[in-house]
C-alpha positions as CSV (number, residue, x, y, z in Angstrom):
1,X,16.4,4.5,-20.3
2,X,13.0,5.6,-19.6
3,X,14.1,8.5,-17.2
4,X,13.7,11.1,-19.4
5,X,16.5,13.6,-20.5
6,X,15.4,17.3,-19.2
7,X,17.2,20.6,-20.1
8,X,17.3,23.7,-17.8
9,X,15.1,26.4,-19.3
10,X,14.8,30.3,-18.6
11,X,12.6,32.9,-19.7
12,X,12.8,36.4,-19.5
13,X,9.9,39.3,-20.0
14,X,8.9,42.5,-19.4
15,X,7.8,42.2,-15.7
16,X,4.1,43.5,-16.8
17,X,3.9,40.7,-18.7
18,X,4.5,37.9,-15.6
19,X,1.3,36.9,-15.1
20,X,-0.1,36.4,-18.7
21,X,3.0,34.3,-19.0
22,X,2.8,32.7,-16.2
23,X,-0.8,31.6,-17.4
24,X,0.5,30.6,-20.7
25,X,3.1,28.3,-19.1
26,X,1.0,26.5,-17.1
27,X,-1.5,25.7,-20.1
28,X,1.6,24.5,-22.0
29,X,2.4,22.1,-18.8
30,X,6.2,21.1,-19.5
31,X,8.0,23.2,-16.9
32,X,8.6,21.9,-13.4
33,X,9.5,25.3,-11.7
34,X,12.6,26.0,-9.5
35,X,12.8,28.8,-7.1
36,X,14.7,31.4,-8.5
37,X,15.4,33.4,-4.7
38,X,18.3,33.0,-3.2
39,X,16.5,31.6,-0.7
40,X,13.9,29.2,-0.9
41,X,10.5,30.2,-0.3
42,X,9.2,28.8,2.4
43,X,6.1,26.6,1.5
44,X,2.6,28.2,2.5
45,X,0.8,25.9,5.3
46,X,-2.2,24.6,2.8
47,X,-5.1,26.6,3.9
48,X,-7.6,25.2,6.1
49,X,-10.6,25.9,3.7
50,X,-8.8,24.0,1.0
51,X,-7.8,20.9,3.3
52,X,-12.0,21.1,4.1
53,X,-13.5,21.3,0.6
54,X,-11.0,18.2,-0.3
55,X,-12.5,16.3,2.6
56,X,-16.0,17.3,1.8
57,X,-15.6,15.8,-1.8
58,X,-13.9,13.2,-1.0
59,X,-17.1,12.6,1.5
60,X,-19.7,13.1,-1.2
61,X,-17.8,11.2,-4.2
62,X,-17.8,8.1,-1.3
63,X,-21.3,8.0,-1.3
64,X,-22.8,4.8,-2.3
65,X,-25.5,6.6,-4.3
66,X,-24.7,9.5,-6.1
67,X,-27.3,11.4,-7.8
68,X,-26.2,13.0,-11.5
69,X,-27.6,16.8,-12.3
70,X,-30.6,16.9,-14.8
71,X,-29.9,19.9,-16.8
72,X,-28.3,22.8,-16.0
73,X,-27.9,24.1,-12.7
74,X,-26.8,27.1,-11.0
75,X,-23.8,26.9,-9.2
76,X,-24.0,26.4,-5.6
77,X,-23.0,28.5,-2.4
78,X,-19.4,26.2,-2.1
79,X,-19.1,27.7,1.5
80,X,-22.5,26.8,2.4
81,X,-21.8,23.2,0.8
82,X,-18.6,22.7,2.6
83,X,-19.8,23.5,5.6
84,X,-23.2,21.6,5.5
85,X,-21.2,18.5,4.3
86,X,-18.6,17.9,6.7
87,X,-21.5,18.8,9.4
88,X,-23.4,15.8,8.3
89,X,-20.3,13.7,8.2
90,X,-19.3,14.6,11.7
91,X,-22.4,14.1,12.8
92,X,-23.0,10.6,11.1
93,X,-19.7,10.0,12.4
94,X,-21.0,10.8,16.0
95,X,-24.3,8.8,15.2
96,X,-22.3,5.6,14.0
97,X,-21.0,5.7,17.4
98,X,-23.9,6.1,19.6
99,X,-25.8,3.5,17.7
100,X,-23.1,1.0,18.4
101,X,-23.1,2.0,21.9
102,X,-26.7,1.8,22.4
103,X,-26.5,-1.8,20.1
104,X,-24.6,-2.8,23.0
105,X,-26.7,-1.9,25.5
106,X,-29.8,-3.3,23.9
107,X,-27.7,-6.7,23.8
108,X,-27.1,-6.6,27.7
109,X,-30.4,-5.7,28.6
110,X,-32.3,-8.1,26.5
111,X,-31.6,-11.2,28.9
112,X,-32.7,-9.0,32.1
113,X,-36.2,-8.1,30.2
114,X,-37.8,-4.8,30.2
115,X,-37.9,-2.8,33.7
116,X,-37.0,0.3,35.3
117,X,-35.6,0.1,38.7
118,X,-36.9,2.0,41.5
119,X,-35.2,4.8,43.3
120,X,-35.2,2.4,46.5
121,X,-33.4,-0.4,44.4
122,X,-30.8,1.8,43.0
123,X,-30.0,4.3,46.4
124,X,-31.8,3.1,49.6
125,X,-30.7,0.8,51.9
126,X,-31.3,-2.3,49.8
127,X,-30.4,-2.4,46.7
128,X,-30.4,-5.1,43.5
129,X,-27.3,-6.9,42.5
130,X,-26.9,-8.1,39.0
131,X,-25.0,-11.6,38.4
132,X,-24.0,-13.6,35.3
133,X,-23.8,-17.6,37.1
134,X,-22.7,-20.3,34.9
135,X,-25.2,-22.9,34.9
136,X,-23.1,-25.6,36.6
137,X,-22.6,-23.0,39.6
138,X,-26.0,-22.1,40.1
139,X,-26.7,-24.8,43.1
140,X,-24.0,-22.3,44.9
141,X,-26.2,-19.6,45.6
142,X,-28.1,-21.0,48.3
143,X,-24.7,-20.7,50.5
144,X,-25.1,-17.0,49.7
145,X,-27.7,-16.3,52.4
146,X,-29.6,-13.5,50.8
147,X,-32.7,-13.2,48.7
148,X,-32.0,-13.8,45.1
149,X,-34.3,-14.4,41.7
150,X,-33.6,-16.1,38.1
151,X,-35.3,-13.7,36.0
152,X,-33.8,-15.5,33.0
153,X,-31.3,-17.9,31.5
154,X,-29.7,-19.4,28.6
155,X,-27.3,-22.1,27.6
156,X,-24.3,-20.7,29.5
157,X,-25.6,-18.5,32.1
158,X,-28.5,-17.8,34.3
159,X,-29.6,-14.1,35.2
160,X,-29.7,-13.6,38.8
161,X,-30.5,-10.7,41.0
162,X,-29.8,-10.3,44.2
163,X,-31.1,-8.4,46.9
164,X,-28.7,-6.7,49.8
165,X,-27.4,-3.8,51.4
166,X,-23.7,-4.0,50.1
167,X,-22.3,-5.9,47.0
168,X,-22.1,-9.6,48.8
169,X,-18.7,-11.3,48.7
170,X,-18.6,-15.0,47.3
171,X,-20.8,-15.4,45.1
172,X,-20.6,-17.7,42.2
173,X,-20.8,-15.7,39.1
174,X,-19.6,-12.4,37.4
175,X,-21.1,-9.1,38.8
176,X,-22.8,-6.9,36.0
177,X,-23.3,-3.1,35.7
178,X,-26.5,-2.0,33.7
179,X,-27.8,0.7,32.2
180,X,-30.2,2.5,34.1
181,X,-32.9,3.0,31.5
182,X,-35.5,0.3,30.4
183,X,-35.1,-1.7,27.9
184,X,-37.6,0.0,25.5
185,X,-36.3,3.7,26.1
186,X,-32.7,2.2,24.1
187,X,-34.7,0.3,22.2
188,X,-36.9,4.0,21.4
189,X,-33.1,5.9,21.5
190,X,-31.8,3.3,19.3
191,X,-34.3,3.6,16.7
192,X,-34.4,7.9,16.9
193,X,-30.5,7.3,16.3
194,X,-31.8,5.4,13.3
195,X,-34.0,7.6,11.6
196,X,-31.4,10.4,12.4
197,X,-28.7,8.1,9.9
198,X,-31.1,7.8,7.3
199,X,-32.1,11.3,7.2
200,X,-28.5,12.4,6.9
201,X,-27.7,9.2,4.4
202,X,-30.6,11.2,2.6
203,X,-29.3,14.7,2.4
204,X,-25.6,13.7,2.0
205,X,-27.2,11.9,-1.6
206,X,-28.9,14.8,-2.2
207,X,-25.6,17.1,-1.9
208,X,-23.7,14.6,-4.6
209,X,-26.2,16.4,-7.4
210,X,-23.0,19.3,-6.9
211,X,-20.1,17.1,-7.2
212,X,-18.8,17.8,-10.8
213,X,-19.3,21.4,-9.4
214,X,-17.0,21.5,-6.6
215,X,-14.7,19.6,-7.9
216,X,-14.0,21.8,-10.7
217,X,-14.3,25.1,-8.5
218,X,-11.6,22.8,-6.5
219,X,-9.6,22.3,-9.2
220,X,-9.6,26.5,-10.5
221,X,-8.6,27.1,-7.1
222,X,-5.7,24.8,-7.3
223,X,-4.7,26.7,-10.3
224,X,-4.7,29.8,-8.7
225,X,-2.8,28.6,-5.9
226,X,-0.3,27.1,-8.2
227,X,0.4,30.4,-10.2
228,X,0.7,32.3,-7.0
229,X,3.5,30.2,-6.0
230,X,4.8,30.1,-9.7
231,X,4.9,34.2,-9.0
232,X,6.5,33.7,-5.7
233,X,9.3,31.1,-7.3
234,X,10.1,33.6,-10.0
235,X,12.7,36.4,-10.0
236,X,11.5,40.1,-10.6
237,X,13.7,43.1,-10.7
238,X,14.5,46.5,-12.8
239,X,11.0,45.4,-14.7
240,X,12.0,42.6,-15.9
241,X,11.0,38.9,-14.4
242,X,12.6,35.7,-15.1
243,X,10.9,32.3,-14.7
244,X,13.2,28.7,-14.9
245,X,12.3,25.6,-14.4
246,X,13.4,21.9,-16.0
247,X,12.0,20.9,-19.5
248,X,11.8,17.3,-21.2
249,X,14.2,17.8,-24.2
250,X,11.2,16.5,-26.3
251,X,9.3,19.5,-25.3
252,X,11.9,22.2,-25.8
253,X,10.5,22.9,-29.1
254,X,7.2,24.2,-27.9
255,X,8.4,26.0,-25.1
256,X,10.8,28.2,-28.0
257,X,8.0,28.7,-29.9
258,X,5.8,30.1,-27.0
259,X,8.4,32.1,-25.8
260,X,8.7,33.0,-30.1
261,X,4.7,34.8,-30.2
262,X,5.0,36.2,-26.2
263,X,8.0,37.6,-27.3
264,X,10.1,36.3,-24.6
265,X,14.2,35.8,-24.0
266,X,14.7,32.2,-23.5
267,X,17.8,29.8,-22.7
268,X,18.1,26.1,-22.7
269,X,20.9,24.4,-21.2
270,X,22.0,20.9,-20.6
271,X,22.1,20.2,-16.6
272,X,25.6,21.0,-14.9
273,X,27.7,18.3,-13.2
274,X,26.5,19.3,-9.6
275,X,22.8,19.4,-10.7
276,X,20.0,17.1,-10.1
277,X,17.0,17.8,-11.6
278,X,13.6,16.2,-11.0
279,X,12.9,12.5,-12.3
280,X,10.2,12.0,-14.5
281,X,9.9,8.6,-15.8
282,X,8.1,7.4,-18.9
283,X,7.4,4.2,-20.0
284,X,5.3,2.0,-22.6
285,X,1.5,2.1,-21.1
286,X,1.5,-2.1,-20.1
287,X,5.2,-1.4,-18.4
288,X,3.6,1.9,-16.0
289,X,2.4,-0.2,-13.7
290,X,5.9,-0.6,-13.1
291,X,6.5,2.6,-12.3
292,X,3.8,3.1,-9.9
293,X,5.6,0.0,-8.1
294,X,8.6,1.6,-8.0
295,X,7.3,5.4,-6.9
296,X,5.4,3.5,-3.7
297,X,8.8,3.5,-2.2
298,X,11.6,6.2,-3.4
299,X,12.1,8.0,-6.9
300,X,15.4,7.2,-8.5
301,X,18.0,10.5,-9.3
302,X,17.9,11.9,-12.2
303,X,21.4,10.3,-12.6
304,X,20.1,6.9,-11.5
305,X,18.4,4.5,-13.8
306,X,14.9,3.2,-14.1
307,X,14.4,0.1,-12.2
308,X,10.4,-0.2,-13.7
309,X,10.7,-3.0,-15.7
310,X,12.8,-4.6,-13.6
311,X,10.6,-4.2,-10.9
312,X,7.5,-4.8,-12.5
313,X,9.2,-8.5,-13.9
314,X,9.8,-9.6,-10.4
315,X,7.2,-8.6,-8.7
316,X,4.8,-10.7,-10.6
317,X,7.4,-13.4,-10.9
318,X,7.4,-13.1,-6.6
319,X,3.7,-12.8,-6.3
320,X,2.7,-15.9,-8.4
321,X,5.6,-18.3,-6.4
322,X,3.7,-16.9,-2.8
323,X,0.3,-17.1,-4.1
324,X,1.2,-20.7,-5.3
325,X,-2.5,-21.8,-7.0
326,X,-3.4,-21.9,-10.7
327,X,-7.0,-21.7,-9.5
328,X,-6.6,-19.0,-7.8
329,X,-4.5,-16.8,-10.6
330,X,-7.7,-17.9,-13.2
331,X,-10.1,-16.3,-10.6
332,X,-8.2,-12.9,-10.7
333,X,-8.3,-13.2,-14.5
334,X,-11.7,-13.5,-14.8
335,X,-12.3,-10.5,-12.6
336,X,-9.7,-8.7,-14.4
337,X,-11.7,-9.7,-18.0
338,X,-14.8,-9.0,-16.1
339,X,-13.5,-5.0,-15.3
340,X,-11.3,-4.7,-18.1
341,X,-13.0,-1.2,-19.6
342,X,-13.2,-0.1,-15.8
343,X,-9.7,-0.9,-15.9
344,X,-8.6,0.9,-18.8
345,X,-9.5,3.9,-17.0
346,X,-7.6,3.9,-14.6
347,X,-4.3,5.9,-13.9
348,X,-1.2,3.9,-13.9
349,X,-1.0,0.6,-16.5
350,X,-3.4,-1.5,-13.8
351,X,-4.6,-3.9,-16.5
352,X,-0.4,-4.6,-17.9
353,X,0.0,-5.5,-13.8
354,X,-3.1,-7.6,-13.3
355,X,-1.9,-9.4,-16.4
356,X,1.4,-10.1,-15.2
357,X,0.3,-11.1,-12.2
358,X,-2.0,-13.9,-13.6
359,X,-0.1,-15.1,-16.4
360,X,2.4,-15.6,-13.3
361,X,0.2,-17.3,-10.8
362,X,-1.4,-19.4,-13.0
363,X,2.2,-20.5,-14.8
364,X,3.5,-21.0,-11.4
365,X,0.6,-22.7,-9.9
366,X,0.9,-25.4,-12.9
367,X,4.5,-26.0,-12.4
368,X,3.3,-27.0,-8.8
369,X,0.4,-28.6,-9.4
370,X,-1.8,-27.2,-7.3
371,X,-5.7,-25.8,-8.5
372,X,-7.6,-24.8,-5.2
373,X,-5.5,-27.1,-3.5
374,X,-6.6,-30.2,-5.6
375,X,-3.0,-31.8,-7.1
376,X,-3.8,-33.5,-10.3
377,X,-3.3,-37.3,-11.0
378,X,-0.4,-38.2,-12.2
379,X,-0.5,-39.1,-16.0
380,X,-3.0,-36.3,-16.7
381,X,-1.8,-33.3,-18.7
382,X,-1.9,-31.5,-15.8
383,X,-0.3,-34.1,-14.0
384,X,2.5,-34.0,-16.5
385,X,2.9,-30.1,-16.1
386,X,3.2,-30.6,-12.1
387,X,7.0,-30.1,-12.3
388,X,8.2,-28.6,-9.0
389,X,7.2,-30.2,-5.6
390,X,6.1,-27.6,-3.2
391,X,6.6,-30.0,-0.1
392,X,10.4,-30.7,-1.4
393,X,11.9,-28.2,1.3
394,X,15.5,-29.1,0.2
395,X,14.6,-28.2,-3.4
396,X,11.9,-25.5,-2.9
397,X,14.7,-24.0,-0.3
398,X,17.4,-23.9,-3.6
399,X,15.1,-22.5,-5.7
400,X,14.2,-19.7,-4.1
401,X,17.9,-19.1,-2.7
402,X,18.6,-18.7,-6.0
403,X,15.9,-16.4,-7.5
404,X,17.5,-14.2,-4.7
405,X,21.0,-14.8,-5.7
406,X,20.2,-13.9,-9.4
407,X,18.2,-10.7,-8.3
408,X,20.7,-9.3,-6.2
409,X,23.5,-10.2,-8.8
410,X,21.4,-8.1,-11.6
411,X,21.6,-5.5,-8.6
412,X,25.3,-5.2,-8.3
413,X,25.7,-5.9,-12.1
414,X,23.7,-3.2,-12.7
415,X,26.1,-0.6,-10.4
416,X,29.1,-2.0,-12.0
417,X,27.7,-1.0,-15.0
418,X,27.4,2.7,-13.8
419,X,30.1,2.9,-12.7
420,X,32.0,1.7,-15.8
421,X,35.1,3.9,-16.6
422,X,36.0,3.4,-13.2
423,X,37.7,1.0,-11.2
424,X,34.9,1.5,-9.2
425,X,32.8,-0.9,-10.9
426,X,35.0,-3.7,-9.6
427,X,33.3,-3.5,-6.1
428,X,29.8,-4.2,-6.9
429,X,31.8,-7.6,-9.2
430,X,33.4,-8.5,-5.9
431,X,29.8,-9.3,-4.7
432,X,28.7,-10.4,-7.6
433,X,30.9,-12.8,-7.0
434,X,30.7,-13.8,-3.5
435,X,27.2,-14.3,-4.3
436,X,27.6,-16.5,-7.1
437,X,30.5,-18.2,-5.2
438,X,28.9,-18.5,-2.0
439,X,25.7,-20.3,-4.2
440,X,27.8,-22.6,-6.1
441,X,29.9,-23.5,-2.9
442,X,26.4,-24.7,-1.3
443,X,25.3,-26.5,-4.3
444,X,27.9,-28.2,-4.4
445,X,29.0,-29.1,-0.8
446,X,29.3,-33.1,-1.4
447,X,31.8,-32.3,-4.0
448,X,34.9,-31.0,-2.6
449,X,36.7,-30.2,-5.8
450,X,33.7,-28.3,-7.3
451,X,33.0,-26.4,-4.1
452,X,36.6,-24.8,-3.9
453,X,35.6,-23.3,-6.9
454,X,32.8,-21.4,-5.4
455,X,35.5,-20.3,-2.1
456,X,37.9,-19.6,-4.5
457,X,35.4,-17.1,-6.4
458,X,34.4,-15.5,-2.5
459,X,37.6,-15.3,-1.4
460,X,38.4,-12.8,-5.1
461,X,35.3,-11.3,-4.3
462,X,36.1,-10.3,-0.8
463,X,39.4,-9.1,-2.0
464,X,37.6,-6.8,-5.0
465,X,35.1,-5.4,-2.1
466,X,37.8,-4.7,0.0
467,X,40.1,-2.4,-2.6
468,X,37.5,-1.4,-4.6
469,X,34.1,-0.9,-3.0
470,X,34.1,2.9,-2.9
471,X,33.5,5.5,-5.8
472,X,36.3,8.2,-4.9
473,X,38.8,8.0,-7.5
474,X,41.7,5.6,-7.5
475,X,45.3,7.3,-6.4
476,X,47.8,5.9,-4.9
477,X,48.5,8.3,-2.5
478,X,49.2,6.8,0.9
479,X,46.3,9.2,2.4
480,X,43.8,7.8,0.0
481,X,45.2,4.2,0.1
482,X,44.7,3.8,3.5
483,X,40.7,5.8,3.4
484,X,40.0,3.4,0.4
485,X,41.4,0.6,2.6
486,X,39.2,1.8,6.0
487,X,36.0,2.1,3.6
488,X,36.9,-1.7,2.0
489,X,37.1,-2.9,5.6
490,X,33.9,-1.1,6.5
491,X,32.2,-3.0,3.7
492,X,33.1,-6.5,4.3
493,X,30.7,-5.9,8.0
494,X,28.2,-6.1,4.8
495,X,28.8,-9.7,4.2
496,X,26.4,-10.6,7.1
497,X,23.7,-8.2,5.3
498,X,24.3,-9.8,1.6
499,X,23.7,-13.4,3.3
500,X,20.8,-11.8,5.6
501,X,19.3,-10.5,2.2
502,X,19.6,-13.7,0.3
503,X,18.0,-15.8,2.5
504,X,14.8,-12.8,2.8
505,X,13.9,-14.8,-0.5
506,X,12.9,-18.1,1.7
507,X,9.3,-16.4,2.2
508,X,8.7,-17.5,-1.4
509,X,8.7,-21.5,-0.4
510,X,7.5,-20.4,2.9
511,X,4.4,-18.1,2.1
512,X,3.8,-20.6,-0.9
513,X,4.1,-23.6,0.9
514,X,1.6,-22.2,3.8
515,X,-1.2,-21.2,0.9
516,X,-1.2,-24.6,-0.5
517,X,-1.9,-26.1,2.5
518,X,-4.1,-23.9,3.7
519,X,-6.0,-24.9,0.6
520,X,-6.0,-28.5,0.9
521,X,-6.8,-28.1,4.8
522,X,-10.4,-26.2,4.0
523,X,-10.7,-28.6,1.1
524,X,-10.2,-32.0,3.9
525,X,-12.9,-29.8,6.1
526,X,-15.5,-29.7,3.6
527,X,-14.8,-33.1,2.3
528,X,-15.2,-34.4,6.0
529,X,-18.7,-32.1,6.0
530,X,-20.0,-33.8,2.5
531,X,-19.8,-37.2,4.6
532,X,-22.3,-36.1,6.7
533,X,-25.0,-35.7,3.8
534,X,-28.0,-33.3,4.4
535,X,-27.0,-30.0,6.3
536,X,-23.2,-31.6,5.7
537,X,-23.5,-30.4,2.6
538,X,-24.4,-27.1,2.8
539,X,-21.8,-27.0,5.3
540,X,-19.6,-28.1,3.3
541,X,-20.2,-25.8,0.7
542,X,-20.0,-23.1,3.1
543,X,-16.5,-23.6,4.2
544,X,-15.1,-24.4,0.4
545,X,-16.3,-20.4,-0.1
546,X,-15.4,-19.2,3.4
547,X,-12.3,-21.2,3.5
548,X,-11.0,-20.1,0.1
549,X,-11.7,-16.6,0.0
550,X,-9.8,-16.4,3.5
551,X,-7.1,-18.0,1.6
552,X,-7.5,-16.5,-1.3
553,X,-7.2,-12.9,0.6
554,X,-3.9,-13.7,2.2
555,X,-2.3,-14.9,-0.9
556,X,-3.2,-11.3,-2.6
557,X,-1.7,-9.5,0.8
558,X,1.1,-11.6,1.3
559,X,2.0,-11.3,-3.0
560,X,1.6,-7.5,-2.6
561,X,3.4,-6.9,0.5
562,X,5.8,-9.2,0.4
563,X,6.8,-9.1,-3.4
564,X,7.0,-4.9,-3.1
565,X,9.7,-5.7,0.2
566,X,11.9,-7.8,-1.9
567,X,12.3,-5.2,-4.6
568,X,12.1,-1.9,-2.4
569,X,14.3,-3.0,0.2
570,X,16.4,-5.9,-0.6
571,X,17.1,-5.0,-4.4
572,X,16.8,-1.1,-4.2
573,X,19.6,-1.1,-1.1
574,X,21.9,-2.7,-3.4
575,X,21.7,-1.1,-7.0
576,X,19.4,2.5,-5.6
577,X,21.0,4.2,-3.5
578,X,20.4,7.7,-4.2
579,X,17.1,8.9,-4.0
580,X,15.3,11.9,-6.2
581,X,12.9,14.1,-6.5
582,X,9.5,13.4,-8.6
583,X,9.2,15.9,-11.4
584,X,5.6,17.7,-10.8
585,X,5.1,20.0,-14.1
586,X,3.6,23.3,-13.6
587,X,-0.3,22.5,-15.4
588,X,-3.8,23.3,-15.2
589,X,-6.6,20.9,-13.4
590,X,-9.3,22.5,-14.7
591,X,-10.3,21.8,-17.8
């Protein structure tokens, strides 16, 4: 299991001593902390100066030029920097918004030219009238019976302006509204808005030479906060403090030998049956990916298990069956080869996933015989490979029935095997195997005498989930006969869910199915371009890139979000159930 094993630890001083220790501990880092009150502290509201300086860095570090210190420096006002930060990014924010307001304005004026109305024209007695008329309706306005004027036109629409007293009724086109200034004061407001941007683009580059600075001042603070709270959590009275928190077994031996030279009293014990301590998971670094798969959604209990291999294996094996193109998987490994130092930095085994992923596209997309939507000739080595047909609903539809059969099967195997020792297990067996009975009965539905087979292994799986579905233990007491039997007959309502959940796994023909056509659709469009020769080609060209990187962008969204729902929602609900909490060990940010 890669959940690992933690032990309950507790240390007791002299109270003068708490916050040395307190700053030893979180240098050691292998203690997540429980509240030792009788009460739990309420959590402190995160202050509003620390929720600021994170959003300043976060502003700076998003810079697209960022400016490294030459030398020494001396450390900045952090108030002063703060504040003058998120100034500029509120006003940039504000600027962004003006500029595409006045953009717009710039764009309706252009057709009308550049003139400022007169007071008359805009409050007397006559005033001007603006009009959008479609070109076929123009011939209309002399049934208007005012004076009008084309002051411009395009290929849709002429400009009209019309004077009268009152807006006039009938006429052809679409009334417009525009701004009262010229043309050239936006134009002149436009390009003040401009110079504004780049001045603050300019000082917000200039600010990123104290980035490393604020983020470490940041990160002490964090500390600080963190002790506090480790002060609040621990128990002080007659002089003498206690701290206790949860410990990985592995660790236990430097956490007795700190407590050895601080001179400290320490026990370790192993969790009590009504305990649930944090979950900290710990896996191979190719396999973490899995884990951060599996933390997007829920943490397993402590007394759970770890589903990150699991996980990890079927999501890739889901993502390559909806991304469906061999191409396509050898494009993301060559940007993953491309970043692969990049990658090794960062947090979480993203390399092992991107891996995964295109050893599974590119496998899959073979077995289909599809590269950017071109299907190979039969008799080619490629050809040969092509060994599932995508378009082969009736087959594709099997297939992926029964990748979802065999995950949810693992599912419930998996329970029965935690609950083993128990007749308890046998519920999660009776859908195991309605599952694989209900799946055999549809394979083999022209076959009568094989098929009862399958109804024969529903109908002892019904039975099994009716007796047996529940964890309390087995008596037979009449009381707890007849709850056992009420819980059984609330579980078989479930049978609509396990055939609901089964058939969630069509999206992998579906989504595949829709990417490979989507392929060979752009690759028809371009071919009908290339016919054309010339500016055809280009055109062509054009919607090969266009046309496959639209695709190409769906297949990762629809892999990601797709193959996470059939692991978080459909799997987890049947072999997860209990959710717990991450452990978070008491440590130092700073270096």
């Amino acid at each position: 299991m890669a959940i690992v094993p933690l032990s309950k630890a507790t240390l007791y001083g002299p109270a003068a001593e708490k916050d040395v220790v307190l700053d030893g501990l979180q240098r050691l880092g292998c203690l997540h902390l429980n509240d030792l009150h009788s009460t739990a502290a309420q959590q402190q509201a995160t202050a509003r100066e620390a929720i600021e300086a994170r959003e300043a860095l976060q502003y700076l570090e998003d810079s697209p030029v960022l400016r490294q210190p030459a030398g020494p420096r001396p450390p900045p006002d952090f108030s002063a920097l703060i504040q003058e930060t998120l100034k500029i990014r509120d006003r940039r924010h504000a600027l962004d918004e003006e500029r595409e307001r006045l953009r717009a304005r710039v764009a309706e004026l252009e057709p009308w030219g550049n003139f400022a109305l007169p007071d008359w024209a805009r409050k007397g007695a006559l005033r001007f009238w603006f009009y959008l008329i479609p070109l076929r309706r123009l011939e209309q306005l002399a049934a208007v019976g005012l004076p009008w004027s084309v002051v411009n036109r395009d290929h849709r629409f002429a400009y009209v302006v019309v004077c009268a007293v009152e807006a006039p009724s009938g006429m052809p086109g679409t009334q417009v509204t525009l701004d009262p200034r010229p043309l050239s004061a936006v134009r002149a407001k436009l390009a003040e808005v401009e110079r504004e941007i780049e001045e603050l683009d300019y000082r917000r580059i200039g600010l990123t030479l104290h980035t490393s600075a604020l983020r470490a001042a940041l990160d002490e603070a964090d500390d600080r906060a963190a002790r506090d709270q480790a002060g609040h959590a621990a128990l002080e009275r007659d002089g003498v403090f206690a701290v206790q928190g949860w410990v990985p077994q592995r660790q236990t031996g430097a956490l007795s030998k700190y407590a050895g030279e601080r001179r400290l009293a320490l026990t370790i014990e192993a969790p009590g049956p009504n305990e649930i301590p944090p979950t900290l998971l710990d896996n191979a670094k190719p396999l973490q990916s899995g884990e951060g798969l599996v933390t997007f959604y829920r943490t397993p209990s402590y007394r759970m298990w770890d589903p990150s291999k699991t996980v990890l294996i079927a999501f890739a094996v889901f993502f390559g069956m909806i991304f469906s193109d061999a191409g396509y998987g050898l494009l993301i490994g060559l940007a993953t080869i491309a970043f692969w130092k990049r990658l090794g930095r960062a947090p979480g085994g993203v390399r092992g996933l991107l891996v995964a992923l295109v050893i599974s596209s590119v496998v899959y997309g073979v077995l289909v015989g599809s590269y950017f939507g071109v299907i190979p000739a039969p008799g080619t080595w490629l050809g040969k490979a092509h060994l599932l047909n995508a378009e082969d609903n009736q087959l594709m539809m099997k297939i992926s029935i029964g990748i979802g059969v065999a995950h949810l099967t693992l599912a419930n195997l998996i329970t029965a095997w935690r609950r083993r020792g128990s007749v308890a297990l046998l519920g999660p067996l009776g859908w195991t195997a309605i599952l694989l009975g209900g799946f055999w009965a549809g394979l083999t539905s022209g076959r009568p005498d094989l098929m009862r087979l399958g109804l024969r292994a529903v109908g002892v799986g019904l039975l099994l989930v009716l007796l047996f579905n529940s964890e309390h233990p087995f008596s037979f007491a009449p009381k707890a006969l007849l709850s056992r039997f009420l819980e059984g007959l609330k579980s078989l309502t479930e049978v609509s869910k396990v055939f609901g959940d089964v058939l969630s796994y069509l999206r992998l023909f579906a989504l595949g199915l829709a990417a490979i056509k989507l392929a060979e659709a752009f690759n028809h469009l371009a071919a009908g371009s290339f016919a054309l020769k010339g500016v055809g080609v280009a055109l062509g060209i054009l919607v090969l890139v266009v046309g496959h990187a639209i695709n190409l962008t769906m297949g990762i969204m629809g892999g990601v979000v797709h193959g996470l729902r059939l692991n978080v929602i459909e799997f987890f609900n049947w072999s997860l159930p209990e959710e717990g909490a991450q452990y978070r060990a008491f440590t130092r940010k700073a270096a």
